[in-house]
N, C-alpha and C positions, 0 to 999 in steps of 0.2 A: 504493500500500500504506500510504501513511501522508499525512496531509491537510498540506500545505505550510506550517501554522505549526508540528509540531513536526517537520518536519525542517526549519526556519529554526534553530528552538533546538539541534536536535541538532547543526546544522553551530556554533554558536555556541559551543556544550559543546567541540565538538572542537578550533575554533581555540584557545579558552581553556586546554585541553589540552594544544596543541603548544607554545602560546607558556611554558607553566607549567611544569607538573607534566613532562611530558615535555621539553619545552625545557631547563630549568631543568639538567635531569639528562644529557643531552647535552654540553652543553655544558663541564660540569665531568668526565666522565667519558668521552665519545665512543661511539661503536659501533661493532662488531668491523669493520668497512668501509664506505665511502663511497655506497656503493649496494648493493640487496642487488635484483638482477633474479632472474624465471623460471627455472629451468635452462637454458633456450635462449637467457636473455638477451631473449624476446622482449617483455617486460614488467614494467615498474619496480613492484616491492611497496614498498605503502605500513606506514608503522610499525602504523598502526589503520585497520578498516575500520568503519562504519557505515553504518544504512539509508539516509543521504543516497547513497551508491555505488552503490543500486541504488532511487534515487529511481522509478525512471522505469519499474521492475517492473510487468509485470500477469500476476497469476499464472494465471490461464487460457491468456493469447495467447503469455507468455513460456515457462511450466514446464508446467500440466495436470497432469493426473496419469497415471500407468502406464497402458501400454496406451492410449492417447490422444493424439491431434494436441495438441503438437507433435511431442511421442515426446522432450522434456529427461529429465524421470525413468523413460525404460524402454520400450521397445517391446511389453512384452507387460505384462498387468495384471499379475498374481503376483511378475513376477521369480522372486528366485533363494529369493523362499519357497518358492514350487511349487514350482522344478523346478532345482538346481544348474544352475551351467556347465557345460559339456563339457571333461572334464577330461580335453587331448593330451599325448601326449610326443611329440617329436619324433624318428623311429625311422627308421632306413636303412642298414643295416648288411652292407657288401661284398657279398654273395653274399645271395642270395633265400633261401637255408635259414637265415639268421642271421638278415635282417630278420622270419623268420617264429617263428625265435624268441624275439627279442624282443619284436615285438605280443605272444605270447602270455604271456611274462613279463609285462607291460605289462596286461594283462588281469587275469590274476590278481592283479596289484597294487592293482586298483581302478582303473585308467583304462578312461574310458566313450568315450573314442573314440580312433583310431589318426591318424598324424600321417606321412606317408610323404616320405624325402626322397631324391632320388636323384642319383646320380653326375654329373660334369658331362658327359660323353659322351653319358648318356641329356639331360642339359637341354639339349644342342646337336643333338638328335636323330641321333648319332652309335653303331652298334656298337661291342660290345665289341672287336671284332678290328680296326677304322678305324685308321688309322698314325695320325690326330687323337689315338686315344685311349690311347695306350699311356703307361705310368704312371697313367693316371688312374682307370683302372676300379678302383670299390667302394669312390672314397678318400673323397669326400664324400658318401657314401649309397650305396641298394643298384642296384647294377646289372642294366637290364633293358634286353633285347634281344628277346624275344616274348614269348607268351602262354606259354609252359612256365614261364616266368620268375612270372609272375603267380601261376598255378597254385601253386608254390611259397611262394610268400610268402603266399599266403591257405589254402591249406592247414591246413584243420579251424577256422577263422576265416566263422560263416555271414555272410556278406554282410547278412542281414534282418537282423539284432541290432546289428552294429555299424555304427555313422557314420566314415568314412575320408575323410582330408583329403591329398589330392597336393601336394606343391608343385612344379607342372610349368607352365612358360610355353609356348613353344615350340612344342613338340611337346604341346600340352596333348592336342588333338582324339587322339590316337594312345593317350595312357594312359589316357582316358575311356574310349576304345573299349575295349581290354583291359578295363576294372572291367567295363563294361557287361558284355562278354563271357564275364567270370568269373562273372556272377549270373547268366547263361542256364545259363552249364554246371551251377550250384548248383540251377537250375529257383527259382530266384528274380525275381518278376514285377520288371519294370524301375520300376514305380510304387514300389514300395520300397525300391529303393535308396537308401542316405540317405550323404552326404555331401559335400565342396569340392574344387574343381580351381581349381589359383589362377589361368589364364588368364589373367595380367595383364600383356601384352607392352607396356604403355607404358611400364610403370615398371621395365621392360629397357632401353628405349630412356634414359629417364632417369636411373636409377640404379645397374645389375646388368649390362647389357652380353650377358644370355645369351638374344640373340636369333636367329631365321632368316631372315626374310623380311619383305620390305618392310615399312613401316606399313599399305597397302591392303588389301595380299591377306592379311595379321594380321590385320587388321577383320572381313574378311570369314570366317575362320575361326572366329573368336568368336562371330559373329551367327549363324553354322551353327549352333553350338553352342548359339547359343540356342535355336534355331527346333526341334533336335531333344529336347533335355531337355526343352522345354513340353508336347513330345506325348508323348515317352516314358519321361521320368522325372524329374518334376513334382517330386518328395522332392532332388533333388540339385540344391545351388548350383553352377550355370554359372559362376559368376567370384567371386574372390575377391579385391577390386582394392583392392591394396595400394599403405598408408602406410607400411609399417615397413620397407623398403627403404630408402625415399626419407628415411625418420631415420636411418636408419643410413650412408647418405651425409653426413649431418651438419645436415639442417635442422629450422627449430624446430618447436615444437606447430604453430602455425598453417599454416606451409608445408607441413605434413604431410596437415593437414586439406585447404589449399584443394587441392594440387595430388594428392590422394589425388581427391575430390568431383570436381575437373577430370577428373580420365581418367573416373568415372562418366556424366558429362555425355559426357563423347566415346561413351563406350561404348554409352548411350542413343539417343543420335542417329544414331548408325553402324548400330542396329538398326531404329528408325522407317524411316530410310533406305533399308533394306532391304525393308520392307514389312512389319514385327512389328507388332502391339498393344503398349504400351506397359503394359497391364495385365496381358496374357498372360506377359511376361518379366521384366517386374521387380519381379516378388514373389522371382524364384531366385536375385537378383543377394543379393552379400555382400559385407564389408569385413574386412578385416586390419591390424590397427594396431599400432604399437609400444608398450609401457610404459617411459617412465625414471623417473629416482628422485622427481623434483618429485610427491608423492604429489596436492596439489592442484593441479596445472598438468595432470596426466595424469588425473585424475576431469572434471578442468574442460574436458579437449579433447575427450574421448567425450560428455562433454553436449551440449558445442555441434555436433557432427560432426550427430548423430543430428537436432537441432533444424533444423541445415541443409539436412540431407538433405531432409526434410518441407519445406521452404518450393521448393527445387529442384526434385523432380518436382510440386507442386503447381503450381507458375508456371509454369516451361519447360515442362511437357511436359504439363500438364493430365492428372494421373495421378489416376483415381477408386476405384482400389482402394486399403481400407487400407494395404495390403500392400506395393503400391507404393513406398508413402511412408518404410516400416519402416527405418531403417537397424540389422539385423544384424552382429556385428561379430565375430572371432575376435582376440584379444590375445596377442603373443608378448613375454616381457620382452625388454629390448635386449642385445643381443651386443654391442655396442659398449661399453657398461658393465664391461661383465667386463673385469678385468684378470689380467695372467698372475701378476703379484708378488699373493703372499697372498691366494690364487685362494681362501680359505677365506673372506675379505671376500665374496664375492661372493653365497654362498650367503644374508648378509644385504641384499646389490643386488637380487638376486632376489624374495625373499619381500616387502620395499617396492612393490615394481616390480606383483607380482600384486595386493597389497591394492589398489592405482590401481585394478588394469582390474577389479576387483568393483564395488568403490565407484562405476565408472562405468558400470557395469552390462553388461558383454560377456556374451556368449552362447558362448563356449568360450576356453580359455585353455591356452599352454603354456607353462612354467616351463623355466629353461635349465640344465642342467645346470653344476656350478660351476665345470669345467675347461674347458668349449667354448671359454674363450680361444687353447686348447692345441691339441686335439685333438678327434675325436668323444665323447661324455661316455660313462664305462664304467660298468656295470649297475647300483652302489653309487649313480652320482652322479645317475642320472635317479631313481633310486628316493628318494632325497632330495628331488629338485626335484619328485616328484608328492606325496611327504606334508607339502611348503609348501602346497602346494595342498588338498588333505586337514583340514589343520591350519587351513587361512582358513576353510575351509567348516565344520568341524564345533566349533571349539574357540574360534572371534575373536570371534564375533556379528556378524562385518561382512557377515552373509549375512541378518542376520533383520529384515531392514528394506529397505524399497527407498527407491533413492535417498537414504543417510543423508545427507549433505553439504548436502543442499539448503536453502536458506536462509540458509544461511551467508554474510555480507557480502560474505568472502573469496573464495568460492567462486563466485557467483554473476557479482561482478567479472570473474573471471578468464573464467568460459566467457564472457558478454559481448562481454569484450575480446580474445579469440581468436574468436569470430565473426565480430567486425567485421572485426580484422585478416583472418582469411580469405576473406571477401566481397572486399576490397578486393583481394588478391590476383586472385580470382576475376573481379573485374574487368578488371585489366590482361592477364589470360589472353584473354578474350573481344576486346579491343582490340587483341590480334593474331592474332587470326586462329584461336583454341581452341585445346586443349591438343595436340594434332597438330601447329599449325604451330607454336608454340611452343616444343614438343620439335624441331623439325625444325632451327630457325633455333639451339637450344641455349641460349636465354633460361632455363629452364629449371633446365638443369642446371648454368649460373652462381650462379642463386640461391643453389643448394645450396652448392657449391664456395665461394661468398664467406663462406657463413655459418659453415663445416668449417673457413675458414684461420683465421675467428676466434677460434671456439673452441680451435683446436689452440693458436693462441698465447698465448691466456689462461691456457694449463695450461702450458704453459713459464714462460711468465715469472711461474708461482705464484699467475697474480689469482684462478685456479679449482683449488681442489682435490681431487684426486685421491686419495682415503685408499690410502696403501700404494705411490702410483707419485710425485708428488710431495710428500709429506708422512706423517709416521707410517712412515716407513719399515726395514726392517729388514735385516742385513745378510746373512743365510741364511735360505733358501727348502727348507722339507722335502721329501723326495722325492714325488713323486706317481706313481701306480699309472695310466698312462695307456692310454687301447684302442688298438691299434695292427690295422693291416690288415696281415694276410698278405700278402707278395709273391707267393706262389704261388697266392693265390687269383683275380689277371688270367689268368692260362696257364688257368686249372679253368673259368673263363668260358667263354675263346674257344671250349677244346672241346666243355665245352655246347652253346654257340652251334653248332659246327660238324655235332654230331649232330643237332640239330632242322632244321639245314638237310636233312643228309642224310638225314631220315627221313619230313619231310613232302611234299606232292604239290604237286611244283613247280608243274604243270599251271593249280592250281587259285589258286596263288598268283600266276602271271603273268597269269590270269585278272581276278584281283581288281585289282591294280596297274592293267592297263588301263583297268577300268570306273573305277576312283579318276582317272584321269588325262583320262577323258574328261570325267568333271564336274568336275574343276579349269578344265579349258578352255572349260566353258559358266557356267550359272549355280545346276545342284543344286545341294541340299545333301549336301556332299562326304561326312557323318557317315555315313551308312549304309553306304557303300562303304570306307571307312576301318572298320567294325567286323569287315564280311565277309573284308575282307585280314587283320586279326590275329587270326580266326578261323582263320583259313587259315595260320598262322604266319609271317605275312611280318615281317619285322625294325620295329623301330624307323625304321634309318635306310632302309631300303628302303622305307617308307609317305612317308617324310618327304624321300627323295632324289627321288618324282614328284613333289612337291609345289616342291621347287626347281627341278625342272626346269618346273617350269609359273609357277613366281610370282618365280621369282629370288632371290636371298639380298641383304640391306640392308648397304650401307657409310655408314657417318656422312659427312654431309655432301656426298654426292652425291645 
């Protein structure tokens, strides 16, 4: 980008610089610390950046432009000229009549897609009435236990209009079927149905814990699921393989990217494996990342993720559809961020946190409500967290340009140096064996943990601060109006549950469980059979108890 005698002077200018004008002034007066690293610490910021930093630029092979190999500035031409992000809230509220009406608050609010999150009994693929579950139903999301359930919460919500994103691991294959199920009953062709199931049982294994069944027979359920979205609903993202778990266990930008890209790679390969086209599936595949506050460490990690992606299915796997190559991405700010002292801070963690994931160019985005330190966020507080979102799009201008950042010394450094660093990671993954054995042996989830005690001790002993929890602190905290779950709405479950058992055709359901059970024990694909049983109202855990009984449940380290 610039012909080597005047970046010889410009490096000249700069030394001159440091030793001078900068130096000079240093040294008589200091700076506010001894180093000032990335947020994750992952990378030492320099006082000044210049084009000598990014000498070695070639702006076709490095950036390109939108909608172009390499896909740095934007997977699609337009960006968010065309066409906004998809603006989620995160919605799952105890009982399916509340989740439903919420979407529809949510709707009327001006969110352009729904964001569904459900209880831990349904993420362990467990009924409401399981001795597992008791205390838990409806407390982190809404609880579902069959297709009556679904019916409920999508209830006057047409399936063709909106984009609906699950976050279900697990038991993904089981709540797909349900959507699926609920567009047949709408007489909505399955080509149209548009939305994400997050599917991402590695980064259960690595980071969340809310797993079922071996890593094998996981794999194999995913690739089902690929094989069946390709032919029968091409519109909906099969996986949505998350990094922001694996930040919210505490590792940095770049461990987020490589080992986010690792589980892709698994994921890819698990399905060639299988006997997929690599063209055919992963154009459906999607990503989920986290936002922290580092606005240019978080714009800087979606550039290089996406630049990566593109070199990855190009090389490995010899991917010749554009699409292939696209890395897709949904952004959620970080929960980890939020603190419970002066949880009104937080609402400005947030609104930083979404300018990142625009500037980096995501493709849908959720905002956190400011009390999720607390509790589930009450009607007030996502209503705020969608008009930050509202307010980026229509009111900032950081929508009327693509890829602003770009060019920028600073910035450019940064994705660089978070690609390199995550290649190199990506390396030592592959040096043992991919990210399966990796996860298996727990190399992994060391990484994370070394990096989480760091940081946690850095915020003790003051070197990092925390506005409001170590520093700026204050000594009364106002009362907050927090959402709370009815106790009585586990009891209003079970007996839900207990009427849908008693009123549908047993017959036809012990029907369906056997056909599911005999292709578990061959080689179909299990999805079909899995849609006709929660057709047939057979439970959650009842699709998902043949499913243990054929593949086994996973114990760490055996």
């Amino acid at each position: 980008m610039y012909d080597p005698e005047e970046l010889d002077a410009i490096r000249e200018a700069k030394e001159s610089w440091e030793s001078g004008t900068y130096g000079e002034t240093v040294d008589r007066f200091g700076e506010r610390k001894e180093s000032f690293t990335t947020d994750t610490g992952g990378q030492e910021v320099d006082p000044l950046y210049t084009p000598a930093d990014i000498a070695d630029h070639d702006y076709r092979g490095d950036l390109g432009n939108p909608g172009e190999e390499p896909y740095t500035r934007g997977v699609y031409s337009t960006m968010h000229r065309g066409r906004l992000w998809t603006m989620r809230q995160y919605a799952g509220m105890g009982t399916a009549a509340e989740t439903n009406e919420r979407f529809n608050y949510l709707i009327d609010q001006g969110s352009s897609g729904l964001s569904m999150a459900f209880d831990l009994p349904t993420q362990m693929g467990y009924d409401s009435d399981a001795a597992m579950a008791e205390g838990e139903v409806g407390r982190s999301g809404v609880a579902i236990d069959t297709l009556d359930d679904f019916e409920t919460v999508f209830d006057g919500i047409p399936l063709d209009e909106v984009s609906t994103s699950m976050t279900i691991n697990a038991p993904a294959a089981v709540l797909l079927a349900m959507y699926v199920a609920m567009g047949d009953k709408q007489g909505v062709p399955r080509a149209q149905l548009r939305g994400t199931i997050q599917n991402d049982i590695m980064k259960e294994y690595i980071a969340r814990n809310l797993y079922i069944y071996p890593p094998e027979p996981s794999m194999r359920l995913i690739t089902d699921i690929f094989e069946f979205c390709a032919a029968e609903t091409p519109s909906f993202n099969t996986i949505s393989i998350s990094g922001y778990h694996i930040r919210e266990a505490g590792s940095t930008a770049a461990q987020e990217v490589a080992f986010t890209l690792g589980n892709g790679i698994q994921y890819v390969q698990a399905a060639i494996d299988a006997g997929l086209d690599v063209d055919e599936f992963a154009p459906q595949l999607s990503f989920f990342f986290n936002a922290h506050n580092n606005i240019f460490e978080e714009a800087a990690k979606f550039r290089a993720a996406r630049r990566m992606w593109a070199t990855i299915m190009e090389e490995r796997f010899d991917a010749q559809n554009p699409k292939s190559k696209q890395l897709k991405f949904h952004t959620q700010t970080g929960g980890s961020t939020l603190t419970a002292q002066q949880i009104e801070n937080n609402v400005v963690r947030v609104a930083y946190q979404a300018l990142a994931a625009v500037l980096g160019g995501t493709q849908s985005l959720h905002t956190n409500g400011k009390d999720e330190a607390l509790a589930l966020p009450t009607e007030k507080s996502v209503r705020t967290a969608l008009r930050t979102q509202q307010i980026l799009a229509h009111e900032s201008g950081a929508a009327d340009t693509i890829d602003p950042l770009a060019g920028s010394y600073y910035v450019e450094n940064l994705t660089d140096g978070i690609e390199e660093d995550a290649f190199e990671i990506l390396e030592e993954v592959d040096r043992r064996g991919g990210m399966l054995e990796a996860v298996k042996s727990q190399w992994v989830q060391r990484q994370i943990q070394d990096v989480a005690f760091e940081r946690q001790q850095e915020i003790e002993d003051g070197e990092r601060v925390i506005v409001g929890v170590n520093e700026f602190e204050v000594d009364e905290e106002p009362e907050m109006d927090l959402e709370e779950v009815d106790p009585e709405q586990e009891q209003n479950q079970r007996e839900r549950l207990e009427e849908v058992k008693a009123e549908r055709d047993s017959d036809a359901v012990d029907d369906a469980l056997t056909s599911l059970r005999e292709a578990a024990q061959g080689s179909e694909n299990v999805m079909p059979h899995i849609v006709d049983a929660v057709k047939a109202y057979a439970t959650v855990q009842e699709v998902s108890d043949v499913l243990r009984d054929e593949f086994g449940e996973y114990k760490p380290g055996r």
